[in-house]
C-alpha positions as CSV (number, residue, x, y, z in Angstrom):
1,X,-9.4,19.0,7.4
2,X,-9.3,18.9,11.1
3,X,-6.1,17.8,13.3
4,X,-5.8,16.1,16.4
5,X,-2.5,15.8,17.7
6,X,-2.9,13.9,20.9
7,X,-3.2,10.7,22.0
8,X,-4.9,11.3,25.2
9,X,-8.4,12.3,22.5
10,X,-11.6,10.7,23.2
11,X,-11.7,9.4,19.3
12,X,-7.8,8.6,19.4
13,X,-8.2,5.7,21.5
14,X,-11.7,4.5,20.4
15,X,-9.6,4.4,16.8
16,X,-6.5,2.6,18.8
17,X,-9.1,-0.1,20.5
18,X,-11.2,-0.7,17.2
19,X,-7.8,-1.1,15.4
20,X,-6.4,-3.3,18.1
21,X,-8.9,-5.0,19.9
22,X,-11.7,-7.9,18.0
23,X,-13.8,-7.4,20.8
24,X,-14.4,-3.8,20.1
25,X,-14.8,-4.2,16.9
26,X,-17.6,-6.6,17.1
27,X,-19.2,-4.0,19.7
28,X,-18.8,-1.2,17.7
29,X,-19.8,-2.9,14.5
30,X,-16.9,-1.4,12.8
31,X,-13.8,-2.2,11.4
32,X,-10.3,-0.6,9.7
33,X,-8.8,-0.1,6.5
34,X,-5.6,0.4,5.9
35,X,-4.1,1.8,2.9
36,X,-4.8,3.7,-0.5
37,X,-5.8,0.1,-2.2
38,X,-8.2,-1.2,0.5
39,X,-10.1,2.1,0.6
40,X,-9.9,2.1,-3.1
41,X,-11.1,-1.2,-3.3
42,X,-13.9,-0.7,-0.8
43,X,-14.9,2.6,-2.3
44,X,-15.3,0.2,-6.0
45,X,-17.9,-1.5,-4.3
46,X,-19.8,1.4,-3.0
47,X,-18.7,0.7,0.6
48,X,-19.3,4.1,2.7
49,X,-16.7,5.3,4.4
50,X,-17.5,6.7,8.1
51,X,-13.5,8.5,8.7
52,X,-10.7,8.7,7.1
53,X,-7.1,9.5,8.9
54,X,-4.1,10.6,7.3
55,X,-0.4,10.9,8.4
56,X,1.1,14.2,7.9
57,X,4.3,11.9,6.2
58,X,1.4,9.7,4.0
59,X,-0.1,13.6,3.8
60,X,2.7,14.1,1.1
61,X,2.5,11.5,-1.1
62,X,0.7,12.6,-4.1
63,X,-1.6,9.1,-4.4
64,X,-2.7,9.7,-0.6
65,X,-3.5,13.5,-1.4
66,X,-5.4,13.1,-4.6
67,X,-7.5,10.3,-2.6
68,X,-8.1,12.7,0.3
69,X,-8.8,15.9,-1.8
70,X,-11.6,13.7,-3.7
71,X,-13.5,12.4,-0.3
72,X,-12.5,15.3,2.1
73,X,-15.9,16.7,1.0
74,X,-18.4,13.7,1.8
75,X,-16.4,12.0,4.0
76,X,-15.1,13.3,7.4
77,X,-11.2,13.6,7.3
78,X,-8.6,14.0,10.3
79,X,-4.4,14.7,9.6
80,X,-2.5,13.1,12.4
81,X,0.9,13.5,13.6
82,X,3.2,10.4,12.7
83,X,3.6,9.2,16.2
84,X,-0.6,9.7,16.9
85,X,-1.2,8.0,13.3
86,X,1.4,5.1,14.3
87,X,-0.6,4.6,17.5
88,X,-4.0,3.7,15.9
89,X,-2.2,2.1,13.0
90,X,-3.2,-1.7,13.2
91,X,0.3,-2.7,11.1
92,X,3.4,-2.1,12.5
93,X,4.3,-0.3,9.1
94,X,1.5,2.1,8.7
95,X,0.5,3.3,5.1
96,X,-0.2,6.5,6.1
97,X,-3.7,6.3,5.5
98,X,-6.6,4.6,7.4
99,X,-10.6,4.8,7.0
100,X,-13.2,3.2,9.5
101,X,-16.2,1.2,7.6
102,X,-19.1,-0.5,9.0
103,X,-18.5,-4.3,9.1
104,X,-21.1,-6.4,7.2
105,X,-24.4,-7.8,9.2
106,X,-24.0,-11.3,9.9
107,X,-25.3,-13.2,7.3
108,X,-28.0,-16.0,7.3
109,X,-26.5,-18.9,7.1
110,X,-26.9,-20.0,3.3
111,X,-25.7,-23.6,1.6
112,X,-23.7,-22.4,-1.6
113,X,-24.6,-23.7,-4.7
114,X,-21.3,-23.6,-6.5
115,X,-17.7,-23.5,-5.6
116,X,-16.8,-22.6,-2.0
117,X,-14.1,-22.7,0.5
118,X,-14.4,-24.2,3.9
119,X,-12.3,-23.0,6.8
120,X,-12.0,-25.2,10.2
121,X,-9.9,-23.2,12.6
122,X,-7.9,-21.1,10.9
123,X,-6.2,-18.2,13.3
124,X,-3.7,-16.9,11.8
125,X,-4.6,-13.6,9.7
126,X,-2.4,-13.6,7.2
127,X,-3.4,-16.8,5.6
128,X,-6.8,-16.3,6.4
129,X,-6.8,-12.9,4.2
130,X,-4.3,-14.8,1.5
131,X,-7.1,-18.0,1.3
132,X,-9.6,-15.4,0.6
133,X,-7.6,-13.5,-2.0
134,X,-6.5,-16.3,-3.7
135,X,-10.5,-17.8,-3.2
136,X,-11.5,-14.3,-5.2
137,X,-8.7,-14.8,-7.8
138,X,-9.8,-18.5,-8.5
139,X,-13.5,-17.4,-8.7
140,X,-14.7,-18.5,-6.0
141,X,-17.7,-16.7,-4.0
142,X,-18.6,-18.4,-1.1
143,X,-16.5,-18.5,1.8
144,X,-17.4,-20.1,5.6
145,X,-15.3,-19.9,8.4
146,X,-15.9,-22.4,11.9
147,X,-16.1,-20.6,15.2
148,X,-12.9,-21.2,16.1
149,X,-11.3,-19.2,12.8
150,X,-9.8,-15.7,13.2
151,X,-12.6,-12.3,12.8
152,X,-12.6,-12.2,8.9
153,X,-13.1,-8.5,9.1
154,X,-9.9,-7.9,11.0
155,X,-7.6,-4.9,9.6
156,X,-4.6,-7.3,9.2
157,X,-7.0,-9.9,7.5
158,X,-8.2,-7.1,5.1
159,X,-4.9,-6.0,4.5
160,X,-3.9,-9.8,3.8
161,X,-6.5,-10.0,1.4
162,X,-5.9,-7.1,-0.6
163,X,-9.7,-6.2,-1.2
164,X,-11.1,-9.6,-1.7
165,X,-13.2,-9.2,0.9
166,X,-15.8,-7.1,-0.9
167,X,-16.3,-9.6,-3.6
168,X,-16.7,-12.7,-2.0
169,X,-19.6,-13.7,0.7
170,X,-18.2,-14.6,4.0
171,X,-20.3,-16.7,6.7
172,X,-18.9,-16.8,9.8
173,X,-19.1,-19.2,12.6
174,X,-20.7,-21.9,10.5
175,X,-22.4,-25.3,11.8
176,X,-21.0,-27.0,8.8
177,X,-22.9,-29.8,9.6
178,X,-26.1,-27.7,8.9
179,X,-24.7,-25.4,6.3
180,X,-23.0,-28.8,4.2
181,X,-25.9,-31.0,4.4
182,X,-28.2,-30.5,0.9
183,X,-25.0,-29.2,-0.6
184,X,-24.7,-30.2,-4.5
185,X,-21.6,-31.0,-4.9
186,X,-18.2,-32.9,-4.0
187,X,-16.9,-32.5,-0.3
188,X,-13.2,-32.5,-0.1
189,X,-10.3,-32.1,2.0
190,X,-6.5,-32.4,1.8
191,X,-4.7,-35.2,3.7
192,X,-2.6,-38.2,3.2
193,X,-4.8,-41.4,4.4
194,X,-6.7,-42.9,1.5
195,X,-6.2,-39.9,-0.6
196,X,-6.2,-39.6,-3.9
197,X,-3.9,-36.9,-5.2
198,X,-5.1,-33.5,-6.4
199,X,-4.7,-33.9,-10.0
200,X,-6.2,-37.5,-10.4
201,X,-9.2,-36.4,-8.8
202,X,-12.0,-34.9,-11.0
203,X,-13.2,-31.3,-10.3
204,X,-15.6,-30.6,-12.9
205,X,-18.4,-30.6,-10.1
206,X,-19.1,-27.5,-7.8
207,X,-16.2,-28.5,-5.0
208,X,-16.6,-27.7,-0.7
209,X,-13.1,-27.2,-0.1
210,X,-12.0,-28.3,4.0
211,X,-9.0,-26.2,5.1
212,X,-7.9,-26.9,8.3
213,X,-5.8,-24.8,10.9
214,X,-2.3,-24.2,10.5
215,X,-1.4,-27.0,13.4
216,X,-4.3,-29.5,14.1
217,X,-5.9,-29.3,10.7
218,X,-9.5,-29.7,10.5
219,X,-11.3,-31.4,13.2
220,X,-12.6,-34.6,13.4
221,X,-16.0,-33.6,12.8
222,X,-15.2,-31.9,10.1
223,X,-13.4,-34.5,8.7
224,X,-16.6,-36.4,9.2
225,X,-18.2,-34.2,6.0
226,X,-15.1,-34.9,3.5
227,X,-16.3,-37.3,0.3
228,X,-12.8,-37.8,-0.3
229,X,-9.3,-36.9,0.5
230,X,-7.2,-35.6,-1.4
231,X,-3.2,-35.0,-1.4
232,X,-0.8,-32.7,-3.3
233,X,2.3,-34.6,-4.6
234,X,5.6,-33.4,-3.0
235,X,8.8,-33.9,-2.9
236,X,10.8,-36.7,-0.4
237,X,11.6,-35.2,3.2
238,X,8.6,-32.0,3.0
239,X,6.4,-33.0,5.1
240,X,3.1,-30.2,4.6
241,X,2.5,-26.9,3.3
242,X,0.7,-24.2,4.3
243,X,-3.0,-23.9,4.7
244,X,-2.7,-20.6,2.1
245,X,-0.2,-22.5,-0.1
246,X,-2.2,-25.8,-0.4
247,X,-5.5,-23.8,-0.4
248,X,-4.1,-22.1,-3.7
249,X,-2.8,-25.7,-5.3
250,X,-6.2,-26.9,-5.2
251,X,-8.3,-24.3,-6.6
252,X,-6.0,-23.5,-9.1
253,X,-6.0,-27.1,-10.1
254,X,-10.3,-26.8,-10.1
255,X,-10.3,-23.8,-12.1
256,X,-7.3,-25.1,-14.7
257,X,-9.3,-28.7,-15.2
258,X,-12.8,-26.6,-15.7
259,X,-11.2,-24.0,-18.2
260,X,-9.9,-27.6,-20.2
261,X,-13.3,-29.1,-19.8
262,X,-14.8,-25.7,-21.1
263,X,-12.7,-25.2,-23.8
């Protein structure tokens, strides 16, 4: 396995900007993970793995090693210093291990025919990757993000999300308007005017879930493509939750009313 031990290396700082930087990313076509259960995760889904770099510290842990030892043959493998590793690191607590992967082609955008999850806006990456982990945990396949979300294929999304990216389908920057129009089923959002709360409301049909962004919620025109609203109960003086929290209420609630209606 080779070593680099300086920063000032060509592929140092290409690794530092594709870690840091969205822009690069979406020019290189290329994206990070970090940590033994992302690569895992990504290897479980055949996902080929361009590099892999390892911290002498994360070097010596025996779950690190054994993954190492196992790809170091098909898969070109670099040991970095600490302070080197810490500098392309997209987490300000590295895991010692990080592996660059082609992101996805941009899919065609597709109208889902079951179940999806709608996102208007939302920036901040750790809910963005804890909607889509939750979205994979609730069964849910189809997600589509607005232009204005955050790059689903961030590293600090992917490490948010725990390896759900690699079984859901992700469309981003959606016209709703075009991808929501022959869609099958209900079209619902979360709010408080004329809303009907989230476990009065029948979810046995597929279900185009609105999430809005942490702040403004979803826009007007978004708005515009909601059926209904709907509202989770909560307690006097709380006034929201957040986007993750109340994403997770809802499709929890659609997948515990369909497993009753099933059974």
């Amino acid at each position: 396995m080779k070593t680099i031990s300086s920063r000032q290396n060509p592929l140092i700082k290409d690794l530092h900007l594709l870690a840091n930087s969205a822009q690069e990313r979406r020019k290189q076509g290329k994206t990070v993970l970090d940590g033994v259960h992302l690569l895992e995760a990504a290897l479980a889904e055949n996902v080929v793995l361009e590099l892999i770099c390892v911290s002498e510290h994360g070097y010596q842990q025996a779950e690190i090693l054994a993954l190492v030892t196992a790809l170091e043959s098909t898969v070109n493998c670099l040991l970095l210093p600490d302070a080197v590793f810490s500098y392309i690191s997209p987490t300000d607590t590295p895991a010692g291990i990080l592996a660059v992967m082609t992101m996805p082609r941009a899919m065609m955008v597709t109208t889902p025919t079951s179940s999806c999850v709608v996102l208007d806006g939302v920036q901040d990456t750790g809910n963005l990757g804890t909607i889509f982990r939750t979205a994979a945990a609730a069964g849910i396949e189809d997600i589509l993000l607005t232009e204005g979300c955050a790059q689903a294929w961030s590293p600090r999304v992917l490490r948010a999300a725990m390896g759900a990216h690699f079984r859901l389908r992700i469309q981003e920057k959606v016209n709703l308007q075009h991808a929501l129009a022959d869609y099958q089923g209900q079209v619902l959002a979360t709010g408080v005017k004329e809303a009907k709360t989230i476990y009065e409301q029948d979810l046995s049909l597929p279900i185009a879930w609105l999430f809005g962004s942490e702040g403004a919620g979803i826009s007007p025109t978004t708005a515009a493509l909601a059926q209904q609203i709907v509202m989770i109960p909560m307690a006097g003086g709380t006034e929201s939750l957040n986007v993750a929290a109340a994403a997770a209420v809802c499709l929890f609630e659609e997948r515990r009313q369909k497993m009753v209606n099933q059974g």
